[in-house]
N, C-alpha and C positions, 0 to 999 in steps of 0.2 A: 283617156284611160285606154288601156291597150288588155283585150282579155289573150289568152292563148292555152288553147293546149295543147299537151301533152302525152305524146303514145312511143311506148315502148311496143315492140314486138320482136318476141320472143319469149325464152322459158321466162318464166312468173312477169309476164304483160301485165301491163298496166297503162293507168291513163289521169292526168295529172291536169288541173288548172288552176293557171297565176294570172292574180291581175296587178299590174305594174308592180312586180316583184314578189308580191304577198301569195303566196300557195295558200287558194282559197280551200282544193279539194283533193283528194287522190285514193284512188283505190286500185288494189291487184284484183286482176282478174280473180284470181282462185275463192275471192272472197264471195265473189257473183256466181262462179259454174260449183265451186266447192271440191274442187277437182286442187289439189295441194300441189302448189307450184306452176300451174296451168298456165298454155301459150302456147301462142304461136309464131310464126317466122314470118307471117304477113298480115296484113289488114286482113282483119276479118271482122262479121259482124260478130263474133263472141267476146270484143272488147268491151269495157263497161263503160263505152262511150257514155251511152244514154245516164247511167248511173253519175257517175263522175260531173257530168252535168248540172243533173239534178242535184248533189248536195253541195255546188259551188253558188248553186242560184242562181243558174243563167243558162241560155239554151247555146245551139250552135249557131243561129240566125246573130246572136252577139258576141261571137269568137272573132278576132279579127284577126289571128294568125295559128294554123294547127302546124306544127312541129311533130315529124317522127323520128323514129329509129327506128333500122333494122337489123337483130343482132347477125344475123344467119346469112344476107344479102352479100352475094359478094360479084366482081368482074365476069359477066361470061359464064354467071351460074344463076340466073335467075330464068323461071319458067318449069316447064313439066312438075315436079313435088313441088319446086321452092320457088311459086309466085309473090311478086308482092302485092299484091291482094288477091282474093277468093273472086268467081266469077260472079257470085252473086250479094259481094260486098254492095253496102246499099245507108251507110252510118253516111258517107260524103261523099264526093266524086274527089277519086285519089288525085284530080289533076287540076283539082278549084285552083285556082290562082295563089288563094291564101295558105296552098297546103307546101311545106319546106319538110328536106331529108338531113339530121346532123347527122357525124361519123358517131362511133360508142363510145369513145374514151372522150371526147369533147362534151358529150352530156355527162356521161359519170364528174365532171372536174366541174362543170359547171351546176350541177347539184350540191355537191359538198360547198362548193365556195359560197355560191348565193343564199346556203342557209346558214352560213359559219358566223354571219356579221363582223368579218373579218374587213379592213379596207382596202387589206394588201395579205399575202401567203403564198407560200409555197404550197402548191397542187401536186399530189402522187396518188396517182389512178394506176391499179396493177392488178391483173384478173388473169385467167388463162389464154384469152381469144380475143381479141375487141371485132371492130370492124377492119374486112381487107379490102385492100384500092391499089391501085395501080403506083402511086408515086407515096404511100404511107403517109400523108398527109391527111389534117381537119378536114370537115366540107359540111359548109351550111349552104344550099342549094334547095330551088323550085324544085319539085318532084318529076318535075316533066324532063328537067335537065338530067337528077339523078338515075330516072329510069334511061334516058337514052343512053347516059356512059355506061349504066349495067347490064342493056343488052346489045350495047355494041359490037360489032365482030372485030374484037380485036384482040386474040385468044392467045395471041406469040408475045406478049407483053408480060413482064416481070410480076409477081403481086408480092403484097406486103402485110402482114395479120400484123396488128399492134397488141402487143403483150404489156408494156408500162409505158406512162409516160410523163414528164415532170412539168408543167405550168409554171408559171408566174400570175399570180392573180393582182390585178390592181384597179381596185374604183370600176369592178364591174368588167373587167376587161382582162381575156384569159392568152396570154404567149406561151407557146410551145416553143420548151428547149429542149428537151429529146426526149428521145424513142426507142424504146427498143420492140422487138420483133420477135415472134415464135419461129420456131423452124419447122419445116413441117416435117411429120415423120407418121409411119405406114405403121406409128402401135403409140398413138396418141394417149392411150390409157395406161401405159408402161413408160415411157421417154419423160424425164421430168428435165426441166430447162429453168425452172426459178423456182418464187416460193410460192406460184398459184398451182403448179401443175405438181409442185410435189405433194402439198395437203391433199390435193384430191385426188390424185392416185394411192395413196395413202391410205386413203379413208375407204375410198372404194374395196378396198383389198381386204383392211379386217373385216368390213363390218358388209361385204359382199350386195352394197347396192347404193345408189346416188344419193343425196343430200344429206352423208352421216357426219358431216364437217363439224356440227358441235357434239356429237358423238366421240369423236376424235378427239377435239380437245376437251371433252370432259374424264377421257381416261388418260392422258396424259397425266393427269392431277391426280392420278392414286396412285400412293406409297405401295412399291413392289419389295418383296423379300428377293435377297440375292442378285449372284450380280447382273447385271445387265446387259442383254448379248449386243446391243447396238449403242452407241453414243454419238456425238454430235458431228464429232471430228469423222467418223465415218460417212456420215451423209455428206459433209460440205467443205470445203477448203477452206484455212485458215489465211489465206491469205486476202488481199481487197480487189480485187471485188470478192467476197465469196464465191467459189462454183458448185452445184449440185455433184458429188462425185458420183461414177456409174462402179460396180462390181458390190455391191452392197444390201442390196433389192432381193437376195436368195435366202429368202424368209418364209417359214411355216409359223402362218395365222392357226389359232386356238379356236373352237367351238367357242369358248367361253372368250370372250373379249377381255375381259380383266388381267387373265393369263399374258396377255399383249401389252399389258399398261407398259411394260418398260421400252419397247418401239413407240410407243403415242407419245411416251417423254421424249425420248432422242429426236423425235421429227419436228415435236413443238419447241424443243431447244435448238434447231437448226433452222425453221420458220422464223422463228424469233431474232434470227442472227440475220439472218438474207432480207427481211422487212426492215428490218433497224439501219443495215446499210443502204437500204434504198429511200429511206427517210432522212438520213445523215448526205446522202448525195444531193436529194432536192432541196433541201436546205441552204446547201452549200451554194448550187446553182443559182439557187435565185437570189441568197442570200437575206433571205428574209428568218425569222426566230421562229415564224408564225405557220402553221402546217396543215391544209384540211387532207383529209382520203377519202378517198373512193375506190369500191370493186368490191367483188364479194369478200376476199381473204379478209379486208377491216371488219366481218363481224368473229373477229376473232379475237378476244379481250384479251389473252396474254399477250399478241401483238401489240396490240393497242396500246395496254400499261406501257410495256418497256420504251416506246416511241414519246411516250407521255412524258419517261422518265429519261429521256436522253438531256445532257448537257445543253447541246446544239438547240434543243426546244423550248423557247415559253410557254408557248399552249398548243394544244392539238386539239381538230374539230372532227369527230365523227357521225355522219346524219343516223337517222334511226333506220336509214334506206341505204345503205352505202354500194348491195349488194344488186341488181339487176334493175328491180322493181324500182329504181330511183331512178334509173333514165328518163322515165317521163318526164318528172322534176327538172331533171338538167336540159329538157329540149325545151317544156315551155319558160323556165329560165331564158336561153339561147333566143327565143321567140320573141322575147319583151326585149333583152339588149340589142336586138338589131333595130327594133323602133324608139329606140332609147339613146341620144346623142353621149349624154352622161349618168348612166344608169345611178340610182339613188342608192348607199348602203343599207341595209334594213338591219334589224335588231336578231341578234344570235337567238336562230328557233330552236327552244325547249320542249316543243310540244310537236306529239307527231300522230294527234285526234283531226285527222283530216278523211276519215271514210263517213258513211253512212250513218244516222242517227239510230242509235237503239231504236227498236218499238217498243209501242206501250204496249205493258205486259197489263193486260186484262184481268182484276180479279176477277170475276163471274169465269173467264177461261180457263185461269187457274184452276179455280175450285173446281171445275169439271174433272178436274184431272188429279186433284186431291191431294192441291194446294191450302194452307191454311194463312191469311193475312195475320200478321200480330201489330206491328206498325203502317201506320200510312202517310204521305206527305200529300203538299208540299206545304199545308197547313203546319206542321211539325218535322221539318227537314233534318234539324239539328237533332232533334228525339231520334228521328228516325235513324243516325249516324249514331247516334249515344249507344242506342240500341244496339247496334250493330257492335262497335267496339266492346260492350262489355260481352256480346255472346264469342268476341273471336277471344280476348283476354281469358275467356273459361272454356278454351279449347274447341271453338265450333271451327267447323270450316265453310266459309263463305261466298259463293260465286256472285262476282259482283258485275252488272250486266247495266251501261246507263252509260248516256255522254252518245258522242261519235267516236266509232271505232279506230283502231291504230291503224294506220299504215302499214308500216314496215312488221317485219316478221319475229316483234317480240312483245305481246300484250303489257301494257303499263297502267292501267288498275280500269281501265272502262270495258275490258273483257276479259275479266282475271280469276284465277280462284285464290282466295286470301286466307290464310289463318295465321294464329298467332306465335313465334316459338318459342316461346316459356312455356302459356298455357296452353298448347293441342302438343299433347306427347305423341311423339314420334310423328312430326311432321312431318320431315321430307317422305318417309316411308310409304305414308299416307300418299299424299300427292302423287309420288309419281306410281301408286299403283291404280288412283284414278285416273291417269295418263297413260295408263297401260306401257310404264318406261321402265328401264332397266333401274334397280335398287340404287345403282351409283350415280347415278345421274344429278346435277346439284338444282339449285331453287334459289331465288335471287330474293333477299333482303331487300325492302323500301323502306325508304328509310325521309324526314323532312330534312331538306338540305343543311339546314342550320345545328343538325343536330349528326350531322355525316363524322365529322372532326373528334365527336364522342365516342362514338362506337368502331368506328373504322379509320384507317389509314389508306393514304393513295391521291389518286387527283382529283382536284378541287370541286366536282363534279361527276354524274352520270346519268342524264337524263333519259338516256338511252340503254341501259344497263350495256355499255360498250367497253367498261374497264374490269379489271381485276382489282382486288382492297383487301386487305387484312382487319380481321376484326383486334379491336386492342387487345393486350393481355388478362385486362382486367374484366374483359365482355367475351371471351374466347369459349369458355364453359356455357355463358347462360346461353348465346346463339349459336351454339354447335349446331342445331334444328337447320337455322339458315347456313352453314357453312361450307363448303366440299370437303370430302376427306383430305384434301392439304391444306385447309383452312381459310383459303380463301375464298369471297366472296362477288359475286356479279351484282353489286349494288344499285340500284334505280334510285334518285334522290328525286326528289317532289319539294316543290315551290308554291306560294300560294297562287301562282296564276298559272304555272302546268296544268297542274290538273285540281281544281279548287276542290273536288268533294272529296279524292283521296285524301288531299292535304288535310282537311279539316277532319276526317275519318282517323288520321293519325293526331292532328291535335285531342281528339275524343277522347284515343288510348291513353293519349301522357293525362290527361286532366284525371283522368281514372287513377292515376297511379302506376302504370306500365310500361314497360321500356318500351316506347314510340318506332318499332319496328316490325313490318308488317314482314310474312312470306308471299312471296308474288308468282303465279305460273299462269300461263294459258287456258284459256277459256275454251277447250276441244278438247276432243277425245283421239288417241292413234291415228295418225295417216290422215287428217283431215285438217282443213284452214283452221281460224280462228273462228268462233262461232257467231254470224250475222241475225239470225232472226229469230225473233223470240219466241215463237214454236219450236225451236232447236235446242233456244235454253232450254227451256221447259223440260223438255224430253231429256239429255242432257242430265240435270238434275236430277230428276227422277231414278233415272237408271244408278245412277253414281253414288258414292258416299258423299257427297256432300250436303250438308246438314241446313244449309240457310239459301236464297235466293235474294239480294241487294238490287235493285233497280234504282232510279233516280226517285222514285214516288212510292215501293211496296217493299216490307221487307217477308218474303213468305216462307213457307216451312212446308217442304216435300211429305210428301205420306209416308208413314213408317215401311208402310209393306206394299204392293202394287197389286192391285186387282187382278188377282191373273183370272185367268178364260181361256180356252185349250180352241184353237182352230187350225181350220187344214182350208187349201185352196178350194173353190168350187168345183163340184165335176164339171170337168171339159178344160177346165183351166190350164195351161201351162208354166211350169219355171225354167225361164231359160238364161245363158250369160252369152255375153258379147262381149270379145276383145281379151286381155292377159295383163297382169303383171297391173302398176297402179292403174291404167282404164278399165280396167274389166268391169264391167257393168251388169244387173241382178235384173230380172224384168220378171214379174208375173203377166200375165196376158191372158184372155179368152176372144171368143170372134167380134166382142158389142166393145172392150177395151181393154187397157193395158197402162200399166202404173210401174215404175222403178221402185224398187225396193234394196235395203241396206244389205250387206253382206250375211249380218247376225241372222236377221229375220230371214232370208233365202236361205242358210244352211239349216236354221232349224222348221223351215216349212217343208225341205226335202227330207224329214224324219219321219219317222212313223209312232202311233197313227195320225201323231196331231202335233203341232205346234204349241206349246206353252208358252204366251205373250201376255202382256199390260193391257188389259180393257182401255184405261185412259190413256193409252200413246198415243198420239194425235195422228200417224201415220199408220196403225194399226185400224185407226177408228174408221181410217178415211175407205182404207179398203174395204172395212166391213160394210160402209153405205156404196159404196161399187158395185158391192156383189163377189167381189173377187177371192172373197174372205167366207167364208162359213164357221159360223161355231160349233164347237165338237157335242 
């Protein structure tokens, strides 16, 4: 058996372990520091090495090949900011024998393929930047090899950024047949050159800051009045290849985003034209029907549908990772094929519960906090799911918190908040104003597999809420709740071995009588990961409207109202920040200690005379036995 893992570094790091082919584990950093998109550009110890470990069930003493990548690494630029590793990295010795460097776009291809359970496919990996090297070629290399070529003095030598590239996958085994290349240029955040750098200077632009990419494409999908100052044929050439055209870009963005919907169409219908012909081209090349992708642009479901819906395609594979945080995947992939004469195909993964196990949510904790149990398991599992579908069927909404967490960057029901859209009127509403998101923003229907072909139209699958689908004519009114305002929907289909307690949570609802379709959103609040520990739920809940707490064993019921109690910091105490923009960090402190505290809580402890807080917030509580906290 061959274990290995897997480390990405860079933005949303991550750390990945397979054993002979099986992805035992993987988690993003962000999910361990809670720091949203968190990373770095070198080995460091803030990787969740240790984590990653621990829920694959094996330590480092049983790794027999670590695999990295480095996104940010390049020829003759490594050292002063941009080491690759921290000086007091201390998880391995960067130069073990067993530790190897792949290129980015060689782990991206090999991510998608190795989970596609395809035998054979055509590979297109397409992002803004990959990895740059001197001769624009793969490189699976000793680290000791890769460090000497990247800080060699060899500075008068040509370099090469890989921007897309098309694979042949066969029986385990990835061929590169071409490459294309970024250019570089002196306003990288303006100069668009394909269809990765146009989304996201796009997006950056309405919505004035980094990661608004489904942002983007969710205004894209709202019906604008009048005509429309931009169209497709502006942005892109009509001829093959498409080109990005320049003189078009002299655009004034709205306050109001919405105002803009008719740019987010024109750019999503020019995306969609320039992915589609780069999906039509690797196709071609390899000649194969069968298609996986990778990079970030593939979590963009209009792409995806239309690549889905091409002639030239059978099937198309998109992971629930396709975006950065999957490289770990693809290097310890890469790790296992090199001790692997004939790598084995494995079976197409549905499932992307590869982080950390829930914790047990404590009642006697709960109740501290003024929790109420009403079912219990595992004596009564299925009660305990009964239960649960008839309170969402009469409108409750449900955070449902059990299993191991997701992976990738879209919760699929083991960290979700659920309700039902017949019975909770004005769901989406609901939802995203617990999500603190904009009113337009849409909500993704789950739905059991078997049951997709009833309600919706599209491909044959989505286990990864990666495509676009239409609801039928006939179910168009009753799941408006789940639909976007152009009626499409981001549907999640569940299988009985995806994820077996959703599954059977929706067999509940049909046996009830209910149309068997759940609403699905994440388990966090604003500007924060997916939520890990069950002190978070808790608190979480509490604050929020939502009405239930689902775990694998409780189903509990938040307090109507919250203990409040009015305090202010101790005399002598300080509130200070550190740093700007998403680091900025909240700290109360006095001379004996000092505790991080939330945004919330630090703006209203600088009010006067007191702060109004939740006796039972478990981080409220903790300051008050510190000291740091006084009550009014």
């Amino acid at each position: 058996m061959t274990t290995v893992l897997g480390i990405h570094c860079g933005h949303e790091a991550s750390c990945a372990v397979v054993r002979d082919g099986v992805v035992l584990a993987a988690i993003q950093q962000e999910r361990v520091t809670r720091r949203k998109y968190d990373g770095q550009e070198c080995l460091s110890n803030r990787l969740p090495v240790p984590e990653v470990l621990a829920a694959a069930g094996t330590s480092l003493a049983d790794v027999d090949v670590i695999v990295s990548s480095f996104q940010a690494a390049g020829p003759s630029a490594v050292g002063l900011q941009r080491p690759l590793f921290t000086a007091d990295f201390g998880l391995f010795d960067p130069f073990d024998e067993r530790h190897f460097v792949v290129s980015h776009h060689l782990a991206h291809a090999a991510c998608t393929a190795g989970l596609s359970g395809f035998e054979s496919a055509a590979v297109l990996v397409s992002d803004s930047a990959g990895t740059s090297s001197r001769d624009g070629r793969d490189f699976h290399e000793p680290f000791a090899e890769f460090f000497a070529r990247y800080t060699a003095d060899d500075t008068d030598a040509e370099l090469f950024t890989e921007m897309r590239s098309v694979y042949r996958f066969d029986a385990g085994r990835l061929e590169l047949l071409a490459r294309d290349f970024s250019v570089p240029h002196n306003q990288p955040d303006v100069y668009m050159q394909g269809e990765a750098s146009l989304y996201d200077n796009v997006a950056r632009y309405l919505f004035r800051k980094e990661h608004a990419h489904g942002q983007l494409m969710a205004l894209g999908g709202i019906p604008f009045e009048g005509a429309a100052r931009l169209s497709k044929s502006d942005i892109i050439t009509p001829d093959e290849p498409p080109r990005v055209r320049n003189g078009w870009q002299q655009l004034r963005a709205h306050s109001d985003p919405v105002a803009d919907a008719d740019i987010a169409a024109a750019v999503q219908d020019a995306f969609t034209d320039l992915v589609t012909h780069q999906a039509r081209r690797a196709v071609a090349l390899t000649g194969q029907r069968r298609i996986c992708c990778a990079g970030g642009i593939f979590l963009n479901l209009t792409g995806n549908t239309a690549i889905a819906g091409l002639d030239e395609v059978d099937d198309v594979y998109v992971p629930s990772c396709p975006h950065d945080a999957g490289i770990s995947i693809g290097a310890a992939f890469l790790g296992c094929y090199g001790h692997e004469p004939t790598p084995a195909v494995r079976e197409r993964v549905r499932s992307d519960f590869l982080g950390r196990p829930a914790e047990e949510i404590r009642v006697e904790v709960a109740a501290r906090q003024g929790f109420v149990e009403t079912v219990s398991a595992p004596a009564a599992a299925e009660k305990l799911l009964h239960h649960a579908a008839q309170l969402l069927i009469d409108g409750a909404i449900v955070a449902r918190y059990g299993g191991r967490a997701e992976f990738g960057p879209r919760a699929l029901g083991n960290r979700s908040i659920l309700c039902h859209p017949v019975g909770c009127r004005d769901a989406r509403a609901r939802l995203n104003t617990i999500k603190g998101r904009q009113w337009w923003r849409p909500v993704a229907p789950i739905v059991r597999v078997e049951d997709l072909d009833t309600y919706f139209s599209g491909p044959a699958e989505s286990p990864f809420m990666n495509f676009n689908f239409t609801a039928r004519p006939e179910y168009r009114e009753v799941l408006v709740e789940a639909l976007h305002l152009d009626g499409t929907a981001r549907v999640q289909t569940v299988g009985p071995d995806d994820n077996p307690a959703m599954y059977r949570l929706l067999c509940q609802v049909a046996d009830l009588g209910a149309i068997p379709v759940l609403i699905n959103t994440s388990l966090n609040g604003p500007g924060e990961p997916i939520l890990e520990s069950g002190g978070d739920v808790l608190r979480f809940v509490r604050k929020t409207a939502v009405d239930y707490l689902l775990s694998d064993s409780h189903l509990l019921v938040p307090p109507d109202e919250p203990d409040l109690v009015g305090v202010r910091p101790k005399p002598g105490a300080v509130l200070a920040t550190f740093g700007g923009g998403p680091d900025r960090r909240y700290l109360l402190s006095d001379s004996d200690a000092a505790e991080a505290v939330d945004r919330e809580l630090f703006l209203a402890l600088c009010g006067e005379p007191a702060a109004t807080v939740d006796r039972h917030d478990q981080h409220v509580g903790k300051l008050l036995q510190m000291g740091l906290l006084v009550e009014r």
